[in-house]
C-alpha distance (Angstrom), angle and dihedral (degrees) to the residues before:
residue distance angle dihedral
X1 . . .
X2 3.81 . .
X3 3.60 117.5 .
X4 3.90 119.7 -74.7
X5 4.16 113.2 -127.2
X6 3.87 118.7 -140.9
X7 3.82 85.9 28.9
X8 4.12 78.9 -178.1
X9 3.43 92.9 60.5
X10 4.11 89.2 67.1
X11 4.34 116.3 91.7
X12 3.86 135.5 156.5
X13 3.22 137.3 -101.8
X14 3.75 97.0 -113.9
X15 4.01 94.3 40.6
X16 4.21 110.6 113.5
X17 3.91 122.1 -98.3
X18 4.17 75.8 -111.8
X19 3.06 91.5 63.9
X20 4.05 94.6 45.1
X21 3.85 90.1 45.9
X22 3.84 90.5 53.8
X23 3.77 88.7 46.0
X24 3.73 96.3 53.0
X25 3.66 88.8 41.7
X26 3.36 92.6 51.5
X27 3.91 90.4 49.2
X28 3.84 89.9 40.1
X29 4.47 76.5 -149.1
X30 3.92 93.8 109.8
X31 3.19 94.9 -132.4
X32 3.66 140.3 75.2
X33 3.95 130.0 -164.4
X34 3.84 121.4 -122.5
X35 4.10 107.4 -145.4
X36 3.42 134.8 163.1
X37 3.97 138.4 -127.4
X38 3.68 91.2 -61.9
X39 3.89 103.1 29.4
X40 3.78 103.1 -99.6
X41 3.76 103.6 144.1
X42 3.72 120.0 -108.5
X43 3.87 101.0 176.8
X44 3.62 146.9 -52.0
X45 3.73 133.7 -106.5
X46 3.81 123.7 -159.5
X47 3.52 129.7 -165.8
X48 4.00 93.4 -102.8
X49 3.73 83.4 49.6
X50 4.13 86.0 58.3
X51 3.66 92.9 41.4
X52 3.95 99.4 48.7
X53 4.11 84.4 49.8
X54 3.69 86.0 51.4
X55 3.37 98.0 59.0
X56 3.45 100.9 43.2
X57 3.61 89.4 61.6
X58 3.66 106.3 -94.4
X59 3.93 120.4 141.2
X60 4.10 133.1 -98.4
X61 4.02 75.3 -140.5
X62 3.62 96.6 45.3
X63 4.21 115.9 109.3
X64 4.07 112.6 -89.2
X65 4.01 87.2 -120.6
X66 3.76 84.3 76.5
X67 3.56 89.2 67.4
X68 3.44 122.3 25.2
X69 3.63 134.8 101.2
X70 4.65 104.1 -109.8
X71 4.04 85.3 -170.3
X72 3.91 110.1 53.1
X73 3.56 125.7 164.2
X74 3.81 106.8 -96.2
X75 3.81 139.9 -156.8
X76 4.50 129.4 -153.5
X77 3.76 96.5 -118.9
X78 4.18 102.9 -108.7
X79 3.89 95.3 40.5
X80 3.44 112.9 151.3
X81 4.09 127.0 -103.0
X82 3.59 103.1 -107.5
X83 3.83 94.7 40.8
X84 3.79 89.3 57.3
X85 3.83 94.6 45.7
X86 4.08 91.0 44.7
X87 3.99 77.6 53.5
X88 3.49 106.5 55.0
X89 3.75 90.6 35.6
X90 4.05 84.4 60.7
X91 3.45 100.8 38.4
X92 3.92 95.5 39.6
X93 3.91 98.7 -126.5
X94 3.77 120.3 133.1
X95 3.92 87.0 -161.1
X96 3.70 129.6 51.4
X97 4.19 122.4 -177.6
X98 3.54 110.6 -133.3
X99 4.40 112.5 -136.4
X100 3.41 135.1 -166.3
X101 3.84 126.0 -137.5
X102 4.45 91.4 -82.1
X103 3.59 81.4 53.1
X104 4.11 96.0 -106.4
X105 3.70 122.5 148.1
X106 3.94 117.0 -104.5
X107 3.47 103.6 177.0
X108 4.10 143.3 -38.8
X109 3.76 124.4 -99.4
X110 3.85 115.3 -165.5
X111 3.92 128.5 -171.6
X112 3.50 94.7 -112.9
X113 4.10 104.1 57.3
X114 3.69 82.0 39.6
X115 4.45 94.2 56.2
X116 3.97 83.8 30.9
X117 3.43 101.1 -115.9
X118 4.19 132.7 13.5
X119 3.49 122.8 -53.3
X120 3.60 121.6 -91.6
X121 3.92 105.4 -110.0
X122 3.97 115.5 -166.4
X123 4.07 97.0 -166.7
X124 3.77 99.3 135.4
X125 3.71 107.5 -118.9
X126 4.39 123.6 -140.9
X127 3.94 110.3 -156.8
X128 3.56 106.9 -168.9
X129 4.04 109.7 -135.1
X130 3.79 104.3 142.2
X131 3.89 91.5 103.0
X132 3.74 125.8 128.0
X133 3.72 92.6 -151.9
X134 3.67 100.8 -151.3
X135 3.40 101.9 169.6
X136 3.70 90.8 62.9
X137 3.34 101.4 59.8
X138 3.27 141.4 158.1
X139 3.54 77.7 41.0
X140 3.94 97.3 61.3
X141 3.96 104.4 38.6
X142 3.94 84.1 92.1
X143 3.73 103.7 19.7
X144 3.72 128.8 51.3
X145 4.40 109.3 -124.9
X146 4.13 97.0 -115.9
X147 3.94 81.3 64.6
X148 3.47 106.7 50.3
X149 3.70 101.0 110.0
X150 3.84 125.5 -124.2
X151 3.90 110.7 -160.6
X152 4.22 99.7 -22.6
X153 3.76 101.6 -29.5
X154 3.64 140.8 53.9
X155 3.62 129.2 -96.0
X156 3.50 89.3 -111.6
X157 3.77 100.8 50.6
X158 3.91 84.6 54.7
X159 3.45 92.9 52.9
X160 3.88 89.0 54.5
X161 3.63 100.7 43.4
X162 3.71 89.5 62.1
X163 3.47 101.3 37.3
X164 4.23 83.6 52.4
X165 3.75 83.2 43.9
X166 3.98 95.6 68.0
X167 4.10 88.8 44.6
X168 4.00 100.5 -88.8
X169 3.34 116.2 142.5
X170 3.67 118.8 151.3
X171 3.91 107.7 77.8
X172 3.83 138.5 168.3
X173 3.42 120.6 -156.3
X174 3.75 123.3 -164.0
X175 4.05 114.6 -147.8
X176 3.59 131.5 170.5
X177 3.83 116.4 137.0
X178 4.02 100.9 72.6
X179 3.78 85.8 -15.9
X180 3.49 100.9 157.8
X181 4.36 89.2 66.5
X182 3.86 81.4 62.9
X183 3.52 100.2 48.6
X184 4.33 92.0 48.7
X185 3.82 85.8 39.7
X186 3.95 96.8 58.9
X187 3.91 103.7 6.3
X188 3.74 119.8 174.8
X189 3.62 98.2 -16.4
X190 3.72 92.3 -118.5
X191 4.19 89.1 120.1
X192 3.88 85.4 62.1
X193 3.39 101.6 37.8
X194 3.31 98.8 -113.2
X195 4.25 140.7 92.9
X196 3.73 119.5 -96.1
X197 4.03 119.3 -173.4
X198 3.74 118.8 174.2
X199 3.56 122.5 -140.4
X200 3.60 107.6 -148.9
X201 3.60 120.5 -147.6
X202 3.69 117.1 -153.1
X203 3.32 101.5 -160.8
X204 4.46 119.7 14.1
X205 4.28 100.7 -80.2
X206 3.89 102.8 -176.8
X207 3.18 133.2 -129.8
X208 3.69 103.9 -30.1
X209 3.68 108.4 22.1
X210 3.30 106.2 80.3
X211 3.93 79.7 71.5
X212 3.80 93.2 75.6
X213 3.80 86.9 59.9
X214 3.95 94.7 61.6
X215 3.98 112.1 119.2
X216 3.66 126.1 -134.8
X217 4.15 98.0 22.1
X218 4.06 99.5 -130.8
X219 4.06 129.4 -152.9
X220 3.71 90.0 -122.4
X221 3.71 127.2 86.9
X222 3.48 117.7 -102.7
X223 4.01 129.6 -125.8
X224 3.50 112.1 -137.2
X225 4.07 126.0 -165.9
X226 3.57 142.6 180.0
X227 3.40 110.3 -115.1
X228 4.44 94.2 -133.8
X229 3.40 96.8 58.0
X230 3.85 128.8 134.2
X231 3.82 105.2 -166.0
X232 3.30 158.0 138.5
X233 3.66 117.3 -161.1
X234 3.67 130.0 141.3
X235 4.03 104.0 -99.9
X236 3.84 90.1 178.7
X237 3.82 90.5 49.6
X238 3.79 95.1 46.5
X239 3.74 87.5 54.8
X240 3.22 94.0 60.8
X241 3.40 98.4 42.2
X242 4.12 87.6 62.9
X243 4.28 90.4 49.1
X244 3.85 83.3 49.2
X245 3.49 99.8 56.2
X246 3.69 97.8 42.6
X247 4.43 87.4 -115.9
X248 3.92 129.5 170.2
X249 3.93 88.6 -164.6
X250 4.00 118.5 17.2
X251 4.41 97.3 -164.7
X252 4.37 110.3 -165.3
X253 3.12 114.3 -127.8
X254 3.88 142.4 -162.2
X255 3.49 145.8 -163.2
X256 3.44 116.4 -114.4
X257 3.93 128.0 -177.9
X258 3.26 137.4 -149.6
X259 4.01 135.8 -174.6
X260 4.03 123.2 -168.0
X261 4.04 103.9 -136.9
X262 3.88 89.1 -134.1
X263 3.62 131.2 75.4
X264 3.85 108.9 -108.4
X265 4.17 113.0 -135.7
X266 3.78 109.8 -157.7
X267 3.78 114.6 -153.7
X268 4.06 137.5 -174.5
X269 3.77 98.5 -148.4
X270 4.30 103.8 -47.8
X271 3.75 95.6 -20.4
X272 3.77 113.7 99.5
X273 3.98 102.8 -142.9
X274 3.92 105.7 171.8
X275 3.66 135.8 5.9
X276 3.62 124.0 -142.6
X277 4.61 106.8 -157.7
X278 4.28 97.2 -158.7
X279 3.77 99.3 -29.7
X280 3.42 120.8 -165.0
X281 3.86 146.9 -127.2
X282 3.82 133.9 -151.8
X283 3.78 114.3 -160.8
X284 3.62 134.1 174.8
X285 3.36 117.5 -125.3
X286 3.93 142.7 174.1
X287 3.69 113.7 -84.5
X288 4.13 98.7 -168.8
X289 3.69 94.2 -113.0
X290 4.22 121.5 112.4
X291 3.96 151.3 174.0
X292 3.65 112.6 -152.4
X293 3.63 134.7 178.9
X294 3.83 120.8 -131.3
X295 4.15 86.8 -114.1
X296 3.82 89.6 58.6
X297 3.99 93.9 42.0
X298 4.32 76.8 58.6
X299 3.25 92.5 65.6
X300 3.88 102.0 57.2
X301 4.46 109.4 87.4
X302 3.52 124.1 -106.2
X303 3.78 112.5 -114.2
X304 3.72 99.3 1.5
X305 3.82 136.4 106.7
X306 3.40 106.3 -106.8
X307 3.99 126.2 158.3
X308 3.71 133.8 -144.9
X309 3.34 96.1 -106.0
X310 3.64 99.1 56.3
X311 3.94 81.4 49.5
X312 3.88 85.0 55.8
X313 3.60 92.6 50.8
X314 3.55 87.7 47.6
X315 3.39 93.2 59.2
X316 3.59 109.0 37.4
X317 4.02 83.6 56.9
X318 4.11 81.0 61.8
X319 3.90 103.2 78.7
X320 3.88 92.1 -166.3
X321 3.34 88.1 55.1
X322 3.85 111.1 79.0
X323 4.11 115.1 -166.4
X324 4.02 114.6 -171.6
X325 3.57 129.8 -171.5
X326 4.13 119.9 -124.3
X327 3.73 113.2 -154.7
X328 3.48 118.1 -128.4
X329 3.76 110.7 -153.8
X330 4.43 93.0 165.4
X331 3.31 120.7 96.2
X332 3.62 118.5 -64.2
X333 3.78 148.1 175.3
X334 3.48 147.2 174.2
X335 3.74 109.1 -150.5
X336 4.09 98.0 -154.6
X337 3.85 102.8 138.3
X338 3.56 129.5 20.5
X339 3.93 100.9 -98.3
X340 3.46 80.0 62.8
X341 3.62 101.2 56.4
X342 3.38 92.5 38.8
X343 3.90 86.9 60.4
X344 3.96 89.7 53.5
X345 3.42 89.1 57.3
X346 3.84 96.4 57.9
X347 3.96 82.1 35.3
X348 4.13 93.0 58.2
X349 3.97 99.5 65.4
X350 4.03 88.3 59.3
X351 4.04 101.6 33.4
X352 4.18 101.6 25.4
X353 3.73 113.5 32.9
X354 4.36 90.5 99.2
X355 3.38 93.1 52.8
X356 3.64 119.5 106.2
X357 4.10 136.7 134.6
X358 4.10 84.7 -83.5
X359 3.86 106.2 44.6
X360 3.80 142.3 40.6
């Protein structure tokens, strides 16, 4: 058999989804391939794959089998380059395993190596920078938040890069405390290759209103981002997480746990009949990234404050409008106080130091 590419790429079916995340990591592909003892492909599992089981409750320590897809869209090892792109375009798969006549994987062909670069995506894209930041000051009395810098750039320009990264390139940004350091900082776009439009708010709007602001209303759904975050999720993958599962508003999510300090005594009536020493909780919570469709970005109120989570609510109140939540399991932060950006800068050596305006 000739020799298999992305050897890395290859798992079992009884490895963990730990294992499969730090394989696809690892691989930064998305996807890793399920063989057996002597190669033959058993199925695929992609990252949306790991985060749907996630969220439906099934365990980081739980067999890969759980997860993955048994019937993946498949390839005869030596088809030709436009027959594999006219597949994937059909069949909506960015990544197609490559077999041999026994049915054993040869290598991995994905959309991108095969168009020579990532696909040009023309969703319009809202950073949010219009923040005051007051709980970062000193810091922010001179400088708006989106431009503190973490390592040598600003939060902002990081945010761009990898946006640009996964082919976006039409963005809005919405400024208004010291939002005329933005507008110098980044301009036009044209020095990144890319479009920049601000959206101006006249007066703060929250989370959500500087949406109502956004020129030329598009059919696409829209990414939106906090403009203090420190992360590295998959933009291109969570958009195509919301097309896959048919969603008006996609919400990212993360785990977030917490520990009491105190050792918690469980009682029926006076008998003590457990004890609990510093148990903890995992909650979901709202990581300040989004995918909405133009129909939800309708909803929001022209020239009001209004904040995502009223949007949410909105929304959920909608039953033809379906919102789901995409679990973000990359690095991420939210750099709100200054222990927490002091923690991104120790974070940026070890999560940051690849990117740059030419690679993810």
């Amino acid at each position: 058999m000739p020799p298999i590419k992305n050897l890395k790429m290859l798992i079992g079916a009884l490895d963990t989804l730990r294992h499969a995340i730090e394989v696809i990591d690892a691989t930064s592909i998305q996807i890793a391939l399920v063989v057996g003892d002597d190669k033959s492909l058993i199925g695929t599992v992609t990252d949306g794959d790991i985060r749907r089981g996630l969220l439906r409750g099934v365990s980081l320590d739980d067999t890969v089998n759980k997860v993955m897809n048994a019937h993946p869209v498949t390839a005869q090892a030596g088809t030709p380059r436009k027959e594999l792109i006219d597949l994937m375009a059909s069949r909506s798969v960015k990544q197609v395993p490559l077999l041999d006549s026994q049915g054993r994987v040869t290598s991995l062909e994905r959309i991108d190596h095969l168009q020579k670069g990532p696909t040009v995506k023309d969703n319009p894209v809202v950073i949010l920078a219009g923040g005051q930041g007051t709980r970062l000051r000193p810091l922010t009395e001179n400088t708006p938040k989106p431009l503190l810098t973490v390592g040598s750039q600003p939060m902002l320009e990081l945010i761009l890069l990898q946006l640009m990264a996964h082919g976006f390139h039409r963005f809005f940004i919405s400024v208004n405390y010291l939002g005329s350091q933005i507008e110098e900082y980044l301009g036009d776009g044209k020095r990144f290759g890319v479009s920049i439009e601000y959206l101006r708010e006249p007066k703060p709007l929250g989370t959500a209103g500087p949406l109502a602001l956004a020129p030329n209303p598009s059919e696409l759904p829209c990414i939106v981002v906090n403009g203090d975050l420190l992360t590295r999720v998959n933009f291109d993958r969570m958009l195509e997480f919301h097309i896959e599962g048919a969603a008006h508003l996609t919400v990212g999510v993360k785990e977030h746990l917490v520990q009491l300090p105190f050792g918690v005594v469980i009682t029926q009536n006076e008998r003590v009949i457990e004890f609990l020493e510093k148990p903890e909780d995992t909650h979901i919570i709202n990581a300040g990234v989004y995918v909405v469709n133009p129909d939800i970005v309708d909803l929001v109120p022209k020239d009001s404050f209004y904040n995502m989570n009223e949007l949410i609510d909105k929304a959920l109140g909608l039953p033809d409008k379906p919102i789901n939540a995409f679990l973000i399991h990359e690095y991420w932060m939210d750099i709100g106080t200054a222990p927490d950006y002091q923690q991104a800068q120790w974070d940026f050596p070890v999560h940051f130091t690849q990117l740059n305006r030419n690679q993810d």
